[in-house]
PDB file with one MODEL, atoms N, CA, C and O in Angstrom:
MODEL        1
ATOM      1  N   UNK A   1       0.829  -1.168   0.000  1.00  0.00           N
ATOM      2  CA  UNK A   1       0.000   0.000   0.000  1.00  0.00           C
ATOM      3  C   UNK A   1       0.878   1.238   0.000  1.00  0.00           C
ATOM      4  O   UNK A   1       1.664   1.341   0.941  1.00  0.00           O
ATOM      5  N   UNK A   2       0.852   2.369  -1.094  1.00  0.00           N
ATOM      6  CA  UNK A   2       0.985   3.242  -1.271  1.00  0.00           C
ATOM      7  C   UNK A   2       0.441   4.651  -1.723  1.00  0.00           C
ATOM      8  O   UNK A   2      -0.631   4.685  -2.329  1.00  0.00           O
ATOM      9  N   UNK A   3       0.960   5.531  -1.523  1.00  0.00           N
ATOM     10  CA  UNK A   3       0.568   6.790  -2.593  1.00  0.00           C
ATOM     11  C   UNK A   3       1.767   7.893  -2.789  1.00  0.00           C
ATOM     12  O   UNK A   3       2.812   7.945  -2.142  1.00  0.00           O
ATOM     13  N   UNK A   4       1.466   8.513  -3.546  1.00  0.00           N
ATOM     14  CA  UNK A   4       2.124   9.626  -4.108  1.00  0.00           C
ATOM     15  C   UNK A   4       1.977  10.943  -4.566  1.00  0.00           C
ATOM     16  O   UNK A   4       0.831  10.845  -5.005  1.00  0.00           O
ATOM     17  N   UNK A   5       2.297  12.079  -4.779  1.00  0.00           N
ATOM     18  CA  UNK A   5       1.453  13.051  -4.623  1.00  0.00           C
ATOM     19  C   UNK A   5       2.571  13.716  -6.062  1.00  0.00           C
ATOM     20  O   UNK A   5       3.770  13.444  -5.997  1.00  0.00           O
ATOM     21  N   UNK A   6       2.031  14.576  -7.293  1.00  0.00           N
ATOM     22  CA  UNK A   6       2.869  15.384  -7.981  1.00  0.00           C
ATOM     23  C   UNK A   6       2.057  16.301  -8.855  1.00  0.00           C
ATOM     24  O   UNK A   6       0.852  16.058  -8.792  1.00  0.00           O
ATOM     25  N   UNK A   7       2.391  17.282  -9.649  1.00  0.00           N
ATOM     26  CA  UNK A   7       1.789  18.053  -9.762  1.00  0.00           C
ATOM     27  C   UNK A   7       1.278  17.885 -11.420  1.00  0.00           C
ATOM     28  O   UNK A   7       2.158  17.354 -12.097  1.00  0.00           O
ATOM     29  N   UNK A   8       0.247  18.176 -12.056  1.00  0.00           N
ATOM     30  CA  UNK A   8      -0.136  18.101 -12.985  1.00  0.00           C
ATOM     31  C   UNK A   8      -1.050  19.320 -13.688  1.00  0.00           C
ATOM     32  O   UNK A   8      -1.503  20.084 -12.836  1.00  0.00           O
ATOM     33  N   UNK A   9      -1.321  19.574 -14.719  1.00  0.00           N
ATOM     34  CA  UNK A   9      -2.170  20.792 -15.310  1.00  0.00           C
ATOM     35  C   UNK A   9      -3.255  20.897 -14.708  1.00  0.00           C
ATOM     36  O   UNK A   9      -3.577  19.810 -14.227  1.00  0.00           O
ATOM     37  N   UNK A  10      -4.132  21.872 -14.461  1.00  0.00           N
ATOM     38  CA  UNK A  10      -5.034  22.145 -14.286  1.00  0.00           C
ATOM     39  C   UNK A  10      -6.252  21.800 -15.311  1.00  0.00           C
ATOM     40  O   UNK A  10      -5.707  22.406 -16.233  1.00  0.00           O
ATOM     41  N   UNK A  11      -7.431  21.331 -15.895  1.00  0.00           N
ATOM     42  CA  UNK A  11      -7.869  21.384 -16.661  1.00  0.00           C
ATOM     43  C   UNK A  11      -8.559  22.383 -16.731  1.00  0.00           C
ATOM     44  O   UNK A  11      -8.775  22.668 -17.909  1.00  0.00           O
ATOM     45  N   UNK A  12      -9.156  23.270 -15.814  1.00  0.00           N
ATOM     46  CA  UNK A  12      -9.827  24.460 -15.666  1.00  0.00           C
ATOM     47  C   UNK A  12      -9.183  25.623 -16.301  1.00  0.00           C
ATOM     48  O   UNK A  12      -9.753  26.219 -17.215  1.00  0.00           O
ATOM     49  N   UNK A  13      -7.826  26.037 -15.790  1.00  0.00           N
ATOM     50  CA  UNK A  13      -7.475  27.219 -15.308  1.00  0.00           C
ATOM     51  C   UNK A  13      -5.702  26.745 -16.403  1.00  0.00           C
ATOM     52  O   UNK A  13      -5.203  27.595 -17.140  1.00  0.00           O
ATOM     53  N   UNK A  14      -5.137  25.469 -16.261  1.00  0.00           N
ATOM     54  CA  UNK A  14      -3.973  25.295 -17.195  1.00  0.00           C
ATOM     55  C   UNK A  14      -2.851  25.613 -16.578  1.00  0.00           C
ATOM     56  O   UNK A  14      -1.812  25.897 -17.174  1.00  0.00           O
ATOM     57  N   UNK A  15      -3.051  25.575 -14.735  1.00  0.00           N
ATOM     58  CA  UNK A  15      -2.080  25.761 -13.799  1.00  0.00           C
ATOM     59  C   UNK A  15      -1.675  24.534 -13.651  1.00  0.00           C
ATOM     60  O   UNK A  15      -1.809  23.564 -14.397  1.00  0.00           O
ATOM     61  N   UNK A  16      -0.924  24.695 -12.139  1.00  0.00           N
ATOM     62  CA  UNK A  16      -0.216  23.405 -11.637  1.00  0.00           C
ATOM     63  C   UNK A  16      -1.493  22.878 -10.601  1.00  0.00           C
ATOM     64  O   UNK A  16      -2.310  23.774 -10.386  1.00  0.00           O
ATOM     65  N   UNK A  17      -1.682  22.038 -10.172  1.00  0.00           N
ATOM     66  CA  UNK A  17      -2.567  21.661  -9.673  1.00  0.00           C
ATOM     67  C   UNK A  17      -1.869  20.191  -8.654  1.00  0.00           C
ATOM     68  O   UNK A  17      -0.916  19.527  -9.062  1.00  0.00           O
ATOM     69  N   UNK A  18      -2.601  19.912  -7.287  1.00  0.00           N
ATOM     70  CA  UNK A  18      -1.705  18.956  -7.015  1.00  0.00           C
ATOM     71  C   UNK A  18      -2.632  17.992  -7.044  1.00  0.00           C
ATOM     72  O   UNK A  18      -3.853  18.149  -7.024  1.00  0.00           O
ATOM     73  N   UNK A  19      -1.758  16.543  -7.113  1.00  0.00           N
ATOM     74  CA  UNK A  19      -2.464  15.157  -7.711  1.00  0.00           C
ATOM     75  C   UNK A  19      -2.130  14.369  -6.511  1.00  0.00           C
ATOM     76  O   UNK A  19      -1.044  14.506  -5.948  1.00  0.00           O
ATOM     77  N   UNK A  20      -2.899  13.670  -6.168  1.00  0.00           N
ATOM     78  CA  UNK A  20      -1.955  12.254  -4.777  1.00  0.00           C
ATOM     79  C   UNK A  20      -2.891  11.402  -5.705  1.00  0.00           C
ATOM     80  O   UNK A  20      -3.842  11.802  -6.376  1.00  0.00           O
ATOM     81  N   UNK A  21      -2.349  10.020  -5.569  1.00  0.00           N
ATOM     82  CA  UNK A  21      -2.409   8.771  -6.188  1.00  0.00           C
ATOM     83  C   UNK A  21      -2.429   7.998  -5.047  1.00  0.00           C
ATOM     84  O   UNK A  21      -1.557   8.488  -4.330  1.00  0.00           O
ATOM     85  N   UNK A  22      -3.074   6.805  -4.315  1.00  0.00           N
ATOM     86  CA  UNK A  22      -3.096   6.130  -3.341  1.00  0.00           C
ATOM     87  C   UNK A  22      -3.655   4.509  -3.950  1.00  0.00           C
ATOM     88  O   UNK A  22      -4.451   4.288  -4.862  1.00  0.00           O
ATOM     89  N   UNK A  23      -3.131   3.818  -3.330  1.00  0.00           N
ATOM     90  CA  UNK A  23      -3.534   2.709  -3.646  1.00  0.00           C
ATOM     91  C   UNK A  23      -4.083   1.388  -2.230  1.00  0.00           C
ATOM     92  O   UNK A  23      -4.144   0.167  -2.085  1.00  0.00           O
ATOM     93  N   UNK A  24      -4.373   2.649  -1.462  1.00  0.00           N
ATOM     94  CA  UNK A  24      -4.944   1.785  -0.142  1.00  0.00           C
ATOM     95  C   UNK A  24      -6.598   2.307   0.799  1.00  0.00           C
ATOM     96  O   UNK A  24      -6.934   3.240   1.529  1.00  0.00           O
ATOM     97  N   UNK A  25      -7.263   1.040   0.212  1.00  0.00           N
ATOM     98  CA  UNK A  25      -6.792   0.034   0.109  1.00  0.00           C
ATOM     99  C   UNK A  25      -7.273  -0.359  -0.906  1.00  0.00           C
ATOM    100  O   UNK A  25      -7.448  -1.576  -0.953  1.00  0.00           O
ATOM    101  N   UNK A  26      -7.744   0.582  -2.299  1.00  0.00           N
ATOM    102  CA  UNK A  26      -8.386   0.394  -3.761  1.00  0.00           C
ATOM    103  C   UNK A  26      -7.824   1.353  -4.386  1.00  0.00           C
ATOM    104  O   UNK A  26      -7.970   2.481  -3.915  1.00  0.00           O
ATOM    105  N   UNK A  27      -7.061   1.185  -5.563  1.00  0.00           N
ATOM    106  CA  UNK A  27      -6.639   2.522  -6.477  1.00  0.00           C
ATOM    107  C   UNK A  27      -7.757   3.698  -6.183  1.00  0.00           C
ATOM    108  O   UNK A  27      -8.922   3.341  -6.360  1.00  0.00           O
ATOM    109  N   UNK A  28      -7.535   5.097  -5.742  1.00  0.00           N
ATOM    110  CA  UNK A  28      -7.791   6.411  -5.758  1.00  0.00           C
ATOM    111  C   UNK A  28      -6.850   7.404  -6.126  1.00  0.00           C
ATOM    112  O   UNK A  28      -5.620   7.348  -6.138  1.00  0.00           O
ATOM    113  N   UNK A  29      -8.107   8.894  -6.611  1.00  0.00           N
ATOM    114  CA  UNK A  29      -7.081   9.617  -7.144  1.00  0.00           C
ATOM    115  C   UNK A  29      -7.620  10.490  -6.997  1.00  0.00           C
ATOM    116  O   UNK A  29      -8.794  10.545  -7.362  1.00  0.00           O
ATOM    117  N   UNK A  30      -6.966  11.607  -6.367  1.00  0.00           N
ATOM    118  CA  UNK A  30      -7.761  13.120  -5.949  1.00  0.00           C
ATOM    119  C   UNK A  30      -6.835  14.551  -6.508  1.00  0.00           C
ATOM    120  O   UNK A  30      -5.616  14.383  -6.472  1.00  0.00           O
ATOM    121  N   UNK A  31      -7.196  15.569  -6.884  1.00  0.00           N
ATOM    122  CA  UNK A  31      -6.453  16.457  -7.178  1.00  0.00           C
ATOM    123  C   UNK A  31      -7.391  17.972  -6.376  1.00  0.00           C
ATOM    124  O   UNK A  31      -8.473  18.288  -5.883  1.00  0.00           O
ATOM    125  N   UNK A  32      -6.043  18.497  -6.713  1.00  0.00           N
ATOM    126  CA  UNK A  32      -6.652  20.192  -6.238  1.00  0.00           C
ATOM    127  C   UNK A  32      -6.223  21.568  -6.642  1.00  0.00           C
ATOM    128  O   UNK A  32      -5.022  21.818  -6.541  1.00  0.00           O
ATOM    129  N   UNK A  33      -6.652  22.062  -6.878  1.00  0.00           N
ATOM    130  CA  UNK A  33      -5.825  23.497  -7.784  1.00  0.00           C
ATOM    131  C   UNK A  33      -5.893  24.482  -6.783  1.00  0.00           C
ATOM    132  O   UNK A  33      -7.090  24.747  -6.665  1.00  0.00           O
ATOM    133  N   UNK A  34      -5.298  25.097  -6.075  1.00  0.00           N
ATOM    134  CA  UNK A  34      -5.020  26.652  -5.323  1.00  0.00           C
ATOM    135  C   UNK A  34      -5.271  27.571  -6.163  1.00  0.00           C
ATOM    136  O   UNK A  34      -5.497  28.674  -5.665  1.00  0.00           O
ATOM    137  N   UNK A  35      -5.327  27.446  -7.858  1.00  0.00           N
ATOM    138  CA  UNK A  35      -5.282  28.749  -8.421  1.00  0.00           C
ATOM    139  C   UNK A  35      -6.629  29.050  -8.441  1.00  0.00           C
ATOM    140  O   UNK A  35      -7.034  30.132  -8.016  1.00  0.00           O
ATOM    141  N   UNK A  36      -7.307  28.272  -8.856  1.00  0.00           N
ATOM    142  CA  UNK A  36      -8.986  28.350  -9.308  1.00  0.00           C
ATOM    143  C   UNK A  36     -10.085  27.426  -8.537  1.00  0.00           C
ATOM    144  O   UNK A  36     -11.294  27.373  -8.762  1.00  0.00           O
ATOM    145  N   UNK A  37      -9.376  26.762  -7.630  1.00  0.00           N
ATOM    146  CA  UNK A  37     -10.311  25.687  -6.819  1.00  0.00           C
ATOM    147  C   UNK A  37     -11.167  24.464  -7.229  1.00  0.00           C
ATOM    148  O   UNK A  37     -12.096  23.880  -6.672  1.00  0.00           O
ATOM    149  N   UNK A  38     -10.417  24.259  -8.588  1.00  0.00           N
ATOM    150  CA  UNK A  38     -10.947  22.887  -9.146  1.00  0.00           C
ATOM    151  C   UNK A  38     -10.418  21.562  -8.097  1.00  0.00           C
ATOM    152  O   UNK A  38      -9.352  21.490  -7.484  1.00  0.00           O
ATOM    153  N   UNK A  39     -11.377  20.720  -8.126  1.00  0.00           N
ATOM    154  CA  UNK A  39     -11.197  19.537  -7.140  1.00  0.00           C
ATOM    155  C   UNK A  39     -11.740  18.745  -7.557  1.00  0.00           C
ATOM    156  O   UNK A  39     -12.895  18.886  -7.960  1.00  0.00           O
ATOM    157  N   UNK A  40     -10.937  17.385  -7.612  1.00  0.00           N
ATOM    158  CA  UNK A  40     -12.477  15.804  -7.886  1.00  0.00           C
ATOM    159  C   UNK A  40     -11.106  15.053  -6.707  1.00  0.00           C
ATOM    160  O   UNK A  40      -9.976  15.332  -6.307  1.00  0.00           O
ATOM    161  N   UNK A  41     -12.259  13.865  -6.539  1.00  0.00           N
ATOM    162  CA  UNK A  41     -12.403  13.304  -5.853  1.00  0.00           C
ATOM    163  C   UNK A  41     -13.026  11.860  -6.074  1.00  0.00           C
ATOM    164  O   UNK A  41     -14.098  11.725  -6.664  1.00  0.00           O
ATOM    165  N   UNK A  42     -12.267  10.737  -5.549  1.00  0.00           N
ATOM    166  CA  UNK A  42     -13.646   9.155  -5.770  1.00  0.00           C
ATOM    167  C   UNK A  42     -13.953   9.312  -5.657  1.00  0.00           C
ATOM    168  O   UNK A  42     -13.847  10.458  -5.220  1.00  0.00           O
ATOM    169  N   UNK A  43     -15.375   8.639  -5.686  1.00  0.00           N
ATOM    170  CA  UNK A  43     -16.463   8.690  -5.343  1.00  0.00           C
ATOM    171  C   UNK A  43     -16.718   6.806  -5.225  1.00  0.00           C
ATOM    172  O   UNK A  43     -16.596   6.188  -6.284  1.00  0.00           O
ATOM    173  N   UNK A  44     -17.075   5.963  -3.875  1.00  0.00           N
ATOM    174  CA  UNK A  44     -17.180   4.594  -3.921  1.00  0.00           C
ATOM    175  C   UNK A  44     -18.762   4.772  -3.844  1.00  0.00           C
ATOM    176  O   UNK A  44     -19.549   5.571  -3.337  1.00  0.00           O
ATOM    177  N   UNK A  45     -18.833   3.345  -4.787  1.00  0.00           N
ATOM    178  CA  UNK A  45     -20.865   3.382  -4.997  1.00  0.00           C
ATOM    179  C   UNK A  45     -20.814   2.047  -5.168  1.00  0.00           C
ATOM    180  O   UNK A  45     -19.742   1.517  -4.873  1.00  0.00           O
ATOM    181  N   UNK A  46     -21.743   1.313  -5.594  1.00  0.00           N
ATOM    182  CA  UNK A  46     -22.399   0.130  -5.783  1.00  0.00           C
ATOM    183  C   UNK A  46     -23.824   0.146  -6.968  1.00  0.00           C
ATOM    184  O   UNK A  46     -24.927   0.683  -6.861  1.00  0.00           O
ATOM    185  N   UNK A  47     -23.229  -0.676  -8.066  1.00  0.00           N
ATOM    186  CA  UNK A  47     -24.256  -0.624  -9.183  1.00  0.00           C
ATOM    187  C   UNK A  47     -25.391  -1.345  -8.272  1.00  0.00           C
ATOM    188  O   UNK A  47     -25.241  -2.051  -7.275  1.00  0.00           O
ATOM    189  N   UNK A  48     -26.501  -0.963  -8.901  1.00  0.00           N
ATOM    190  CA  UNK A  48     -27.559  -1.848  -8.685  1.00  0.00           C
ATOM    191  C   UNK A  48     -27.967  -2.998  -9.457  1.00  0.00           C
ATOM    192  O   UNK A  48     -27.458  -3.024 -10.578  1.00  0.00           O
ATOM    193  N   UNK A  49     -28.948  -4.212  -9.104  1.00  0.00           N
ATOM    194  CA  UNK A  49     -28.911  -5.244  -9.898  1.00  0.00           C
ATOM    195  C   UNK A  49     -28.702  -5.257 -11.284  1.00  0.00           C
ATOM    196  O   UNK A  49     -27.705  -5.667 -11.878  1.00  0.00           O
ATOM    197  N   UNK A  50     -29.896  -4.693 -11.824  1.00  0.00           N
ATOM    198  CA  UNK A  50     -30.049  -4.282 -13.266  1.00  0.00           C
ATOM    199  C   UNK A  50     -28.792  -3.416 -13.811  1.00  0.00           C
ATOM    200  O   UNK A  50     -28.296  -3.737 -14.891  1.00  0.00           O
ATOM    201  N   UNK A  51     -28.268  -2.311 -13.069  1.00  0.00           N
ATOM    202  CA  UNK A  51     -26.926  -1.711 -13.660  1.00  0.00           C
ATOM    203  C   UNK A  51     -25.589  -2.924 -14.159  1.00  0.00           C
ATOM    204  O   UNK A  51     -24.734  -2.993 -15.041  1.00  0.00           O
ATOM    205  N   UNK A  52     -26.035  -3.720 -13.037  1.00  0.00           N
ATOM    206  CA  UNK A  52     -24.993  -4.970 -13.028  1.00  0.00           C
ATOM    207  C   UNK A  52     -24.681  -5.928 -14.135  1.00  0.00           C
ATOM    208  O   UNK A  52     -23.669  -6.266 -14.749  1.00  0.00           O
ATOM    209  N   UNK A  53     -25.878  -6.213 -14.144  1.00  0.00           N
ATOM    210  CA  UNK A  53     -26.557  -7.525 -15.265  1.00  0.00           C
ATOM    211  C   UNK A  53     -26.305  -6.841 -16.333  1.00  0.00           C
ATOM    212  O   UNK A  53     -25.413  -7.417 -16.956  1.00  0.00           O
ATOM    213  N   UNK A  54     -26.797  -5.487 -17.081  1.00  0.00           N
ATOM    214  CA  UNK A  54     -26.471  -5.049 -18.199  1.00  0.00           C
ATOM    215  C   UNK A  54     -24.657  -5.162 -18.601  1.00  0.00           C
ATOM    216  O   UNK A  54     -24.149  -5.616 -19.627  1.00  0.00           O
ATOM    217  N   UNK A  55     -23.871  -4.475 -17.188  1.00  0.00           N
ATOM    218  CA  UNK A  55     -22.613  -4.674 -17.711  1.00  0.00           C
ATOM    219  C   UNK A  55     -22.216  -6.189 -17.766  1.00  0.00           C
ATOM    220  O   UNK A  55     -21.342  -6.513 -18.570  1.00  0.00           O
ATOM    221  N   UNK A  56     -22.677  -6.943 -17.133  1.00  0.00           N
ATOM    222  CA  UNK A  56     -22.078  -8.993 -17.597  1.00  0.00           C
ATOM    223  C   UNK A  56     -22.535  -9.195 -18.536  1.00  0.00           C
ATOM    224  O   UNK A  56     -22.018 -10.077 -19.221  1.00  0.00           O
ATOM    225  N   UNK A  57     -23.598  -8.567 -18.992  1.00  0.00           N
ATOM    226  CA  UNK A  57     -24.324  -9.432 -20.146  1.00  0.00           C
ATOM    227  C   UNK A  57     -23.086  -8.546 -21.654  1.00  0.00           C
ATOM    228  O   UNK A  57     -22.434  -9.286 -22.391  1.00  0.00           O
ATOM    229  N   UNK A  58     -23.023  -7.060 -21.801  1.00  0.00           N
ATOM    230  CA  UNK A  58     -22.183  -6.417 -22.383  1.00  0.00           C
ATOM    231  C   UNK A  58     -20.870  -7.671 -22.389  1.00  0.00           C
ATOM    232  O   UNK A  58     -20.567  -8.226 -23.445  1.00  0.00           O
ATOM    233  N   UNK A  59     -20.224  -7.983 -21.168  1.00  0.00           N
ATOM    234  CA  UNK A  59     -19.317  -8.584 -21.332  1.00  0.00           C
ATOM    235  C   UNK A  59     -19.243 -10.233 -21.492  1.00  0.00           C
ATOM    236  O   UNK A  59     -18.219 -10.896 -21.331  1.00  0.00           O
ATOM    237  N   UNK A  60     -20.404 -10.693 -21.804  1.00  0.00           N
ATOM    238  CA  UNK A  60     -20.790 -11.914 -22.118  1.00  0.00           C
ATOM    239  C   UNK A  60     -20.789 -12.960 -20.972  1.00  0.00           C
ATOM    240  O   UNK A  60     -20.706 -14.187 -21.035  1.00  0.00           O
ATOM    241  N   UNK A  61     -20.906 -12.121 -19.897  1.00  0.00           N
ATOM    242  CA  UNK A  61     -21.354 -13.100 -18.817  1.00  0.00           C
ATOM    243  C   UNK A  61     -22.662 -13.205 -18.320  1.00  0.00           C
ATOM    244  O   UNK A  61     -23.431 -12.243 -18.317  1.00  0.00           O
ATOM    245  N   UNK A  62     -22.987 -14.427 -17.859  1.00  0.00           N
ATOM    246  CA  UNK A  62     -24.589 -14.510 -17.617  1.00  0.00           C
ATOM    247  C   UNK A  62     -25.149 -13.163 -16.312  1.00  0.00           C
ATOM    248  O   UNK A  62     -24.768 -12.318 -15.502  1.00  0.00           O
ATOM    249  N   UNK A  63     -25.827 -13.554 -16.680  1.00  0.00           N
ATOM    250  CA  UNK A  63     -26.698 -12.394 -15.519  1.00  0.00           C
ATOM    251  C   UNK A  63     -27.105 -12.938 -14.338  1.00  0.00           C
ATOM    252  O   UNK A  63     -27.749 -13.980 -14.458  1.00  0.00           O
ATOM    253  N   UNK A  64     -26.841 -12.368 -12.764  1.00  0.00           N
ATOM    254  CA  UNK A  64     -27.351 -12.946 -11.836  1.00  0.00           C
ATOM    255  C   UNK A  64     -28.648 -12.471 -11.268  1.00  0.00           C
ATOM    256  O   UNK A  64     -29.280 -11.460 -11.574  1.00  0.00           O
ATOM    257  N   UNK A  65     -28.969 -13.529 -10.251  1.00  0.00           N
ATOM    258  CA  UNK A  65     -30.457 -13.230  -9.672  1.00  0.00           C
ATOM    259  C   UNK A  65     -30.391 -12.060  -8.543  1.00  0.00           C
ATOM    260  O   UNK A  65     -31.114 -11.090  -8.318  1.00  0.00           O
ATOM    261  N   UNK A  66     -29.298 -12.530  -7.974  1.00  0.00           N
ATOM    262  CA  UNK A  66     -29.319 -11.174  -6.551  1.00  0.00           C
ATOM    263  C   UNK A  66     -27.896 -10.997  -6.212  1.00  0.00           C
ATOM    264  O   UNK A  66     -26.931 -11.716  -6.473  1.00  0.00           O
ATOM    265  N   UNK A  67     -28.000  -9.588  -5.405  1.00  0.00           N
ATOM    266  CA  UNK A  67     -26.658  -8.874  -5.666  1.00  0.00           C
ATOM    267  C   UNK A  67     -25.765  -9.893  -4.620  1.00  0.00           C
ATOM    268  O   UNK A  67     -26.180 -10.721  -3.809  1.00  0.00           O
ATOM    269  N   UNK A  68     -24.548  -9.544  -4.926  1.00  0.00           N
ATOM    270  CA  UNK A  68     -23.434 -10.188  -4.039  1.00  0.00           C
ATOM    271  C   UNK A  68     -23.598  -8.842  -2.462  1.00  0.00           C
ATOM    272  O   UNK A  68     -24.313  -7.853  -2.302  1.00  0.00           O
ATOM    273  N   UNK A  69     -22.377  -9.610  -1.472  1.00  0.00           N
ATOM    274  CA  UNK A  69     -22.618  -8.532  -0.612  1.00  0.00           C
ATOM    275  C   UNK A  69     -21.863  -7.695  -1.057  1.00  0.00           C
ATOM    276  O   UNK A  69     -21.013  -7.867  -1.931  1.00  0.00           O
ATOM    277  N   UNK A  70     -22.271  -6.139  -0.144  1.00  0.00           N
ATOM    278  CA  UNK A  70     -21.512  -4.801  -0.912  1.00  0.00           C
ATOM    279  C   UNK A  70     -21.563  -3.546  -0.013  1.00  0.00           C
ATOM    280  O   UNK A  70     -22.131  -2.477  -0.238  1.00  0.00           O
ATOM    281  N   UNK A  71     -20.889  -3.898   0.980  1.00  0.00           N
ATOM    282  CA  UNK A  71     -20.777  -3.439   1.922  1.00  0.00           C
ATOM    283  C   UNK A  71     -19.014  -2.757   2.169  1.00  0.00           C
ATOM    284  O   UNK A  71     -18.817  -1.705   2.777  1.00  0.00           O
ATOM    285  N   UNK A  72     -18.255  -3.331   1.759  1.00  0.00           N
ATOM    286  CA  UNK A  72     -16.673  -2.732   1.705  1.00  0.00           C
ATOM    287  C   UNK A  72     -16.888  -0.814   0.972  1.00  0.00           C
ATOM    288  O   UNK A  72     -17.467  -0.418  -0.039  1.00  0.00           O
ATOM    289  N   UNK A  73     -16.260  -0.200   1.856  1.00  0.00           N
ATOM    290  CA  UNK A  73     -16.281   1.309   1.592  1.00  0.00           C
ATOM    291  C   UNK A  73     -17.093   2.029   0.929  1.00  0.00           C
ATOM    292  O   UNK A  73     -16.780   2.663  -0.079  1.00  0.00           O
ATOM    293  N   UNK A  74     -18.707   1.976   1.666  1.00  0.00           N
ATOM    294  CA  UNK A  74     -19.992   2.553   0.956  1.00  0.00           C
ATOM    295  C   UNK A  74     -20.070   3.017   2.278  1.00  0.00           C
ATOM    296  O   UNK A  74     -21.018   3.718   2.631  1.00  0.00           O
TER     297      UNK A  74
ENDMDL
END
């Protein structure tokens, strides 16, 4: 488990902006600009059944009846 932090463009504003990279305990990635106050951030969620089934079936896997558990960082 790690992270790292360096600086990258702004997409807003075309400043420096700072980036951290973390990988604990799921790849994340957050940035922030001082010049103009652009910010993102993860966001952890959980598809719902039907959101689910559409992406297995897209990827040619069968579709299930009910969700798995999904409780880790919600």
């Amino acid at each position: 488990m790690s992270s790292h932090s360096y600086g990258e463009m702004c997409p807003n504003c075309g400043k420096n902006m700072d980036v951290t990279d973390s990988n604990n305990p799921y790849p994340q990635r957050s940035c922030q600009c001082i010049s103009c106050g652009f910010t993102a951030f993860m966001e952890v969620e959980y598809m719902d059944l039907e959101e689910l089934n559409e992406l297995r079936e897209e990827g040619d896997f069968e579709p299930i009846a009910t969700l798995p558990k999904q409780e880790f960082g919600v």
